[in-house]
PDB file of N, CA, C and O in Angstrom:
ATOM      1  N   UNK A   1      -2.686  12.063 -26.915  1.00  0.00           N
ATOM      2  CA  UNK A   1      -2.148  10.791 -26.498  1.00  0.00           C
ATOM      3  C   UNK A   1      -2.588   9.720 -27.475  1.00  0.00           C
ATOM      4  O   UNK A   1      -3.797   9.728 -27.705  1.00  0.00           O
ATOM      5  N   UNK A   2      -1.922   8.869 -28.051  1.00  0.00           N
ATOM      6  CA  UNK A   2      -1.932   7.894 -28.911  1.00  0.00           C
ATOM      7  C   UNK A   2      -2.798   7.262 -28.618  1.00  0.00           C
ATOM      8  O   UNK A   2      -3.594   7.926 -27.954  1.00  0.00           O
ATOM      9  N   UNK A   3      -3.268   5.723 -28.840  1.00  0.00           N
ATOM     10  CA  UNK A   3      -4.465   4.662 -28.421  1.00  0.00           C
ATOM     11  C   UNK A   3      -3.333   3.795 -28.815  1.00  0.00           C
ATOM     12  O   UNK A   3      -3.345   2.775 -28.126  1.00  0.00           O
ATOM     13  N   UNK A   4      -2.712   3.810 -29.358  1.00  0.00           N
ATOM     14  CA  UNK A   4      -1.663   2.857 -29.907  1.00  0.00           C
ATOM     15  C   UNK A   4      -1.172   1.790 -28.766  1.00  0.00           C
ATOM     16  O   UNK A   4      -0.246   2.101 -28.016  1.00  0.00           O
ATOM     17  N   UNK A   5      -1.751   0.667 -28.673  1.00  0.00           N
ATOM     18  CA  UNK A   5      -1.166  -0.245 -26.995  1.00  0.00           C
ATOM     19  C   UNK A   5       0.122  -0.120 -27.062  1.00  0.00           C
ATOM     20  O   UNK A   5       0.721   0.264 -26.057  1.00  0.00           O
ATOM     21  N   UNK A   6       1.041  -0.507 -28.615  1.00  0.00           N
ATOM     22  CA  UNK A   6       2.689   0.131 -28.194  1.00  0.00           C
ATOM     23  C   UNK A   6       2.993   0.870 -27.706  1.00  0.00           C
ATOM     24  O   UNK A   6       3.945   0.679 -26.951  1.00  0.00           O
ATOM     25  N   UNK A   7       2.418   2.182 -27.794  1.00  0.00           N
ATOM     26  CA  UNK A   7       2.987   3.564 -27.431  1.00  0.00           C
ATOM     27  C   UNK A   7       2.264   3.461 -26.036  1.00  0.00           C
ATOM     28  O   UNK A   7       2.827   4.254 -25.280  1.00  0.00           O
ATOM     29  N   UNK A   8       1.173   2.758 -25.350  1.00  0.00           N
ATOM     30  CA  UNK A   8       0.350   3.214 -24.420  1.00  0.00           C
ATOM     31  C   UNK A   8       0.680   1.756 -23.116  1.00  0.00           C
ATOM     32  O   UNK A   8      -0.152   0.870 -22.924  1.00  0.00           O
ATOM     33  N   UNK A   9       1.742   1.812 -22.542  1.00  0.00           N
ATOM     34  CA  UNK A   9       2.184   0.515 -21.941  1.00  0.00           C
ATOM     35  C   UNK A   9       1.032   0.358 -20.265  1.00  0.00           C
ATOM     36  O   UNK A   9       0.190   1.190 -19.927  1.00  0.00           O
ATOM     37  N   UNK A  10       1.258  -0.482 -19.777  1.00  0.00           N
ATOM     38  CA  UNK A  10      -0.038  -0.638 -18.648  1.00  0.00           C
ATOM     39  C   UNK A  10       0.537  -0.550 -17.617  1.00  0.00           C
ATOM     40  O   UNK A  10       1.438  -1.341 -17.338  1.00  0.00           O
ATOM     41  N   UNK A  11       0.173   0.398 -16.824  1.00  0.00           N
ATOM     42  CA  UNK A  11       0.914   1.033 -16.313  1.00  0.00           C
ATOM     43  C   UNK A  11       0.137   0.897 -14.393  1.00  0.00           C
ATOM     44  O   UNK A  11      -0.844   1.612 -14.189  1.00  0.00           O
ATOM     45  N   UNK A  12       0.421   0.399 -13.728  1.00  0.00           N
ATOM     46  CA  UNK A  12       0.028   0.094 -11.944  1.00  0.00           C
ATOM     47  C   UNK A  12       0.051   0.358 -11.295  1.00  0.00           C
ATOM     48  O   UNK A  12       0.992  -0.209 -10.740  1.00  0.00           O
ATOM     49  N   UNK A  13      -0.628   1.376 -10.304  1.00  0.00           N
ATOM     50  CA  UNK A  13       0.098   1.798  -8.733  1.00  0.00           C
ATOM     51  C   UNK A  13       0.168   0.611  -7.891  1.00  0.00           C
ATOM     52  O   UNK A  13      -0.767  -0.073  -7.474  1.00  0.00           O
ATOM     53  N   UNK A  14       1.796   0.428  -7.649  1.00  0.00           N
ATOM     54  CA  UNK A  14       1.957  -0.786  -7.054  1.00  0.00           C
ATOM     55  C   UNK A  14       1.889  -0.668  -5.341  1.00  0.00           C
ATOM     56  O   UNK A  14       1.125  -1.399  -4.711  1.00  0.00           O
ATOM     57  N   UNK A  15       2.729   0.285  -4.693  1.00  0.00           N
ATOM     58  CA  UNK A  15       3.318   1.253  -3.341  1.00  0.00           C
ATOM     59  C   UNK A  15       2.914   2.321  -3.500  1.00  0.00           C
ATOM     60  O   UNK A  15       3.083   2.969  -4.533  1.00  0.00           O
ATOM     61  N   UNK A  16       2.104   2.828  -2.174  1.00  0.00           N
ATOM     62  CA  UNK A  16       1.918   3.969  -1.392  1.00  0.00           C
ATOM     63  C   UNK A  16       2.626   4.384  -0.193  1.00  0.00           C
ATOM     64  O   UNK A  16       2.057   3.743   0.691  1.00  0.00           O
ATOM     65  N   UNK A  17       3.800   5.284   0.511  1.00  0.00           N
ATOM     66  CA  UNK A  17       4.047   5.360   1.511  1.00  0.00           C
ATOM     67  C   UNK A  17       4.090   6.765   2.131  1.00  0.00           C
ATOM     68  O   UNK A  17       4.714   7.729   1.688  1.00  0.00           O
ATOM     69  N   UNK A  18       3.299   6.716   3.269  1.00  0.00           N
ATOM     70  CA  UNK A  18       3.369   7.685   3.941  1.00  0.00           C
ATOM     71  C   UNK A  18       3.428   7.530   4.896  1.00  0.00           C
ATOM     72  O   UNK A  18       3.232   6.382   5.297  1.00  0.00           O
ATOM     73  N   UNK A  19       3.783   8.759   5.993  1.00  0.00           N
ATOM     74  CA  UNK A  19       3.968   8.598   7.592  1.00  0.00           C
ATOM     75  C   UNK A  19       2.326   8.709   8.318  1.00  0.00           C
ATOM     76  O   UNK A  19       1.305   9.230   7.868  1.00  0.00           O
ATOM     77  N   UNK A  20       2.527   8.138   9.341  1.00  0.00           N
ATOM     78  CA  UNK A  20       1.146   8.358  10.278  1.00  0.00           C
ATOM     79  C   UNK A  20       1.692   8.649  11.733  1.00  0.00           C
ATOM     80  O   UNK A  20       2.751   8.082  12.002  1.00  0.00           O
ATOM     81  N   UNK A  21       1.163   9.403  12.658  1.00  0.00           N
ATOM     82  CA  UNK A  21       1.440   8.899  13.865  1.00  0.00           C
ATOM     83  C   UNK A  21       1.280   7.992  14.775  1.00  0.00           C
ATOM     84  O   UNK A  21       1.976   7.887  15.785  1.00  0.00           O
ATOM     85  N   UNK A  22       0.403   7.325  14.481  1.00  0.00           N
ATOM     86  CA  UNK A  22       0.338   5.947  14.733  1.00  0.00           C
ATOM     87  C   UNK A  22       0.231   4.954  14.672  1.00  0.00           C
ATOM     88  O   UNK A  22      -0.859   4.455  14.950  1.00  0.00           O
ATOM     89  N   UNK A  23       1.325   4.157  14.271  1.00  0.00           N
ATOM     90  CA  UNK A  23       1.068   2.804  13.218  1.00  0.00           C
ATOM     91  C   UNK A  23      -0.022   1.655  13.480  1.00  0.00           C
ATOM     92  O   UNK A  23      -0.503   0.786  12.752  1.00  0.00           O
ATOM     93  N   UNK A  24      -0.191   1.976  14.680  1.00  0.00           N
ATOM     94  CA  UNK A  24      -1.023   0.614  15.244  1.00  0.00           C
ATOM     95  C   UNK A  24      -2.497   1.185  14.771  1.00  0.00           C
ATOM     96  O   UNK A  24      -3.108   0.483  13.966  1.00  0.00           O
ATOM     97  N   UNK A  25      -3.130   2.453  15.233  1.00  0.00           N
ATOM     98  CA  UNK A  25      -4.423   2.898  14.579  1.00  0.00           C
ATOM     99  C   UNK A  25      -4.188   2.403  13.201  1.00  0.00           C
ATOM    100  O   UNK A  25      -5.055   1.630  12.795  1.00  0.00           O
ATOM    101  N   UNK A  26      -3.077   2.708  12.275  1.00  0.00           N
ATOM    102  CA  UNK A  26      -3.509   2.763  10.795  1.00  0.00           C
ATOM    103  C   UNK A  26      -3.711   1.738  10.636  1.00  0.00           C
ATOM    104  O   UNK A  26      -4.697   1.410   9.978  1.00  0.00           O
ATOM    105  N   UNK A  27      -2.775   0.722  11.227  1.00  0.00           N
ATOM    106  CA  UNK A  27      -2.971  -0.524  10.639  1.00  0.00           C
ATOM    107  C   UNK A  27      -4.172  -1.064  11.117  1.00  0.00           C
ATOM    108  O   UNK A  27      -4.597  -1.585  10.086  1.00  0.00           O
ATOM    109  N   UNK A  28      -5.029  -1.298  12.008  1.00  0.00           N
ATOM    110  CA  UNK A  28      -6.495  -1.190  12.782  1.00  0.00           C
ATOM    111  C   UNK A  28      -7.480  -0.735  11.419  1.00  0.00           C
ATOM    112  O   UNK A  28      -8.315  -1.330  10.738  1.00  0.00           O
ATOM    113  N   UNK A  29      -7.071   0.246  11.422  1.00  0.00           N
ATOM    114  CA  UNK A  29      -7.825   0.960  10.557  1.00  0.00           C
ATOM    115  C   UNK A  29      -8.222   0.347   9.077  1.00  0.00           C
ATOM    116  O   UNK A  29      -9.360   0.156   8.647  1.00  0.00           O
ATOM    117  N   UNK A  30      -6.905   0.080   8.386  1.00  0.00           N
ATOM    118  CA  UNK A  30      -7.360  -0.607   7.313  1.00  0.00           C
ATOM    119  C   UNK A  30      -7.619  -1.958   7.229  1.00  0.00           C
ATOM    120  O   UNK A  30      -8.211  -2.493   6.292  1.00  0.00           O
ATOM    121  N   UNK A  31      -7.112  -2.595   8.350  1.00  0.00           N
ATOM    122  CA  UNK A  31      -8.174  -3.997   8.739  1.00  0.00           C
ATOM    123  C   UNK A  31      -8.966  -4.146   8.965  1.00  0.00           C
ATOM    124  O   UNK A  31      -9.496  -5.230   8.721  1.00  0.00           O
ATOM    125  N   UNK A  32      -9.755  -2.910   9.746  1.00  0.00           N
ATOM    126  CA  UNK A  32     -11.281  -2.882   9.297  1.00  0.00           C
ATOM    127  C   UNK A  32     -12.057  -2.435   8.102  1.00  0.00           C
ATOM    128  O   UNK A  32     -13.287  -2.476   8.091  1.00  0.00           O
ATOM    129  N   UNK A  33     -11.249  -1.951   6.959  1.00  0.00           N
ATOM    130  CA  UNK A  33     -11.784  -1.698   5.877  1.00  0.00           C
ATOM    131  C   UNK A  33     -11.681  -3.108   5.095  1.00  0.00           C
ATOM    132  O   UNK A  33     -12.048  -3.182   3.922  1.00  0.00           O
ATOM    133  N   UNK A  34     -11.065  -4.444   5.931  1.00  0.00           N
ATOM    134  CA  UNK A  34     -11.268  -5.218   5.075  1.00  0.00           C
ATOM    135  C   UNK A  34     -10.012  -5.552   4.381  1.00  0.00           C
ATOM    136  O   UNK A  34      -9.954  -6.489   3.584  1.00  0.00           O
ATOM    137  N   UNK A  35      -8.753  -4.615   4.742  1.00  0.00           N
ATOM    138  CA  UNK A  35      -7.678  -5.333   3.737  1.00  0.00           C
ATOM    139  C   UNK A  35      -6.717  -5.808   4.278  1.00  0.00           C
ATOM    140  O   UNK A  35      -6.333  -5.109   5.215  1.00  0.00           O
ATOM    141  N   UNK A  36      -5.880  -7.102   4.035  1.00  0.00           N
ATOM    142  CA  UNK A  36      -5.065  -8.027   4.238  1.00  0.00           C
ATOM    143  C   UNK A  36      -3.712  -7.002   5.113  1.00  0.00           C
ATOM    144  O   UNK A  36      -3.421  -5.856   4.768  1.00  0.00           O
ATOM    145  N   UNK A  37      -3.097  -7.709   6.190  1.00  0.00           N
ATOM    146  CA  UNK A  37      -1.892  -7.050   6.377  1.00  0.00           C
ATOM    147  C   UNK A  37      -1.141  -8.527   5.729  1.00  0.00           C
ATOM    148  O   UNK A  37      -1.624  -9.649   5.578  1.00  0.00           O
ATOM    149  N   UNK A  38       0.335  -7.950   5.409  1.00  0.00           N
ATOM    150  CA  UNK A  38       1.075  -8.555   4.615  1.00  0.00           C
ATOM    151  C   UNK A  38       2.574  -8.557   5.456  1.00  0.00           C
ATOM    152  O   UNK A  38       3.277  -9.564   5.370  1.00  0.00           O
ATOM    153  N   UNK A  39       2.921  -7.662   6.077  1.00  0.00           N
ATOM    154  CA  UNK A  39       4.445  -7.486   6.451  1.00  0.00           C
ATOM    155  C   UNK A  39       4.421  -6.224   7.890  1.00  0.00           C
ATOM    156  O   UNK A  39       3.523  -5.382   7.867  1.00  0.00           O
ATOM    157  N   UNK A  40       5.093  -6.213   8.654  1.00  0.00           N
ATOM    158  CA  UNK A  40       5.621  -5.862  10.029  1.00  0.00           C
ATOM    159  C   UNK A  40       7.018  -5.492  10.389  1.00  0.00           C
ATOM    160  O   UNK A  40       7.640  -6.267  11.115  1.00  0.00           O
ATOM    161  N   UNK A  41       7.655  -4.265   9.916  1.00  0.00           N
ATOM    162  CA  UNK A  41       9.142  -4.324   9.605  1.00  0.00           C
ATOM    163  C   UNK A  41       9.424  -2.866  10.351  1.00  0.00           C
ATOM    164  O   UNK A  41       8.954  -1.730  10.290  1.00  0.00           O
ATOM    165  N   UNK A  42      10.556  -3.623  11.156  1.00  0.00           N
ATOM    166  CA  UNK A  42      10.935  -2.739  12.065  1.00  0.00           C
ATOM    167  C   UNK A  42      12.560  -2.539  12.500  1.00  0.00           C
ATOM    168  O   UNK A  42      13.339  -3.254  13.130  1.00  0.00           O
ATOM    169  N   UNK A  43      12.691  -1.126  11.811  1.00  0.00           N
ATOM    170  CA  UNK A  43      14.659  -1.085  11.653  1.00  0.00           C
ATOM    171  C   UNK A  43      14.718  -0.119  12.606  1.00  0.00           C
ATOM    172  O   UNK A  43      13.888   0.740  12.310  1.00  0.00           O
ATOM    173  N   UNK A  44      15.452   0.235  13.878  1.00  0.00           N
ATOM    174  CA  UNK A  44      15.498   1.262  14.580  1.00  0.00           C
ATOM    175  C   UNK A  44      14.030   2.541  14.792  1.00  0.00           C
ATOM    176  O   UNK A  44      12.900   2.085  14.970  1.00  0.00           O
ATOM    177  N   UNK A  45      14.185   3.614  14.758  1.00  0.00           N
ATOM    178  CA  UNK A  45      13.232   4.253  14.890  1.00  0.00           C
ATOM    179  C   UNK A  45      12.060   4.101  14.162  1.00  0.00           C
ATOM    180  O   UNK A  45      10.917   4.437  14.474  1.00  0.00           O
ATOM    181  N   UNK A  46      12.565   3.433  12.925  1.00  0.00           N
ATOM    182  CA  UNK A  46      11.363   3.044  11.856  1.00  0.00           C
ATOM    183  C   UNK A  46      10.171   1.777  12.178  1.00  0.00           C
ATOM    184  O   UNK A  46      10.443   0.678  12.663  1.00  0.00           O
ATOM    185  N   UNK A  47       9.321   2.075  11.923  1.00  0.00           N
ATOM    186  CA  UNK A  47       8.498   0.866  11.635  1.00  0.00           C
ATOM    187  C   UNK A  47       7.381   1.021  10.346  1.00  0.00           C
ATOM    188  O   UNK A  47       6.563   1.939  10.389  1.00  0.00           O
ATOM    189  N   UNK A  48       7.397   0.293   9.471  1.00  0.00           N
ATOM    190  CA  UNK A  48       6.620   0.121   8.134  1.00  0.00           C
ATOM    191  C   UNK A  48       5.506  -1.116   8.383  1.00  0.00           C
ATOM    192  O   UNK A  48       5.494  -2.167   9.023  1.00  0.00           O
ATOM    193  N   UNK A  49       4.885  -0.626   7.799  1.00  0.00           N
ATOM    194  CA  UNK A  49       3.978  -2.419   7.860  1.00  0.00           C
ATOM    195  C   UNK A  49       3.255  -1.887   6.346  1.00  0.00           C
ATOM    196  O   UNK A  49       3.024  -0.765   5.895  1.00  0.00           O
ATOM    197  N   UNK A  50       2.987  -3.543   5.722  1.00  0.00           N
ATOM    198  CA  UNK A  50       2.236  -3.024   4.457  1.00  0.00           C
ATOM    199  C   UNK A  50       0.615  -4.035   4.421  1.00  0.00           C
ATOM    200  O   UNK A  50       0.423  -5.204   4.755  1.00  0.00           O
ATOM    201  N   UNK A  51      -0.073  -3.284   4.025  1.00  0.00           N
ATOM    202  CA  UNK A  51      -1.482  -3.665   4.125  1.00  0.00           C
ATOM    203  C   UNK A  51      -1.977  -3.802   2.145  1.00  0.00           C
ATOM    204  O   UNK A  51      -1.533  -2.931   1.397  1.00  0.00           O
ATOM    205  N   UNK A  52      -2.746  -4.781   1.644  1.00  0.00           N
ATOM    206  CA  UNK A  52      -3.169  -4.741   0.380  1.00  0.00           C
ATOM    207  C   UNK A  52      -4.996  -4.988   0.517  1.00  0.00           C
ATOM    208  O   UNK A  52      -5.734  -5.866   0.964  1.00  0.00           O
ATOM    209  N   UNK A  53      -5.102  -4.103   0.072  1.00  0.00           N
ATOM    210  CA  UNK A  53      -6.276  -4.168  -0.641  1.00  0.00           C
ATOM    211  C   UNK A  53      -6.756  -5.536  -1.231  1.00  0.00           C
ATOM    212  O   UNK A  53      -6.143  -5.919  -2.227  1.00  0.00           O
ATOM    213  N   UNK A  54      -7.848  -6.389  -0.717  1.00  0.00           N
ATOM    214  CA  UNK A  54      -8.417  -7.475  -1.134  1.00  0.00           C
ATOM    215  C   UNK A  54      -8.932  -7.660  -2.714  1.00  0.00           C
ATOM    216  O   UNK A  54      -8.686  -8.666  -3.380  1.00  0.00           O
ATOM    217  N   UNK A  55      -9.774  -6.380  -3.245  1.00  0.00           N
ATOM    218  CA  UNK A  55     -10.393  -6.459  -4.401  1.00  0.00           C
ATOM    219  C   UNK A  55      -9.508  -6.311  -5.114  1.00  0.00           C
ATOM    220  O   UNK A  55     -10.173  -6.062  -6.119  1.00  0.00           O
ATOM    221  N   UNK A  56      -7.944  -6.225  -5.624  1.00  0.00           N
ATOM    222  CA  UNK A  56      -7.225  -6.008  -6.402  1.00  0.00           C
ATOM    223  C   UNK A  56      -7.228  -7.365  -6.811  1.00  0.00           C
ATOM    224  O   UNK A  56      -6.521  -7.727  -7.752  1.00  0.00           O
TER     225      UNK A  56
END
């Protein structure tokens, strides 16, 4: 692999998504680790919510 910053662009994990069975534990869950909830979105059977990490 090059070192070259042209060839070597910077690159982010921006989104993680996975299923849980229970949205309300997860989201609990990583509010007690301390990280921000951000969004609450709910289309028919679905519900997403997104949580970020503070130290980023």
């Amino acid at each position: 692999m090059s070192s070259n910053p042209v060839n070597s662009p910077n690159m982010k994990l921006e989104v993680v998504v996975f299923s849980v069975s229970d949205v309300d534990r997860a989201k609990s869950f990583y509010e007690n680790l301390g990280w921000r909830f951000d969004i609450d979105v709910v289309d028919g059977d679905f519900r997403g919510i997104q949580m970020t990490p503070l130290n980023l």
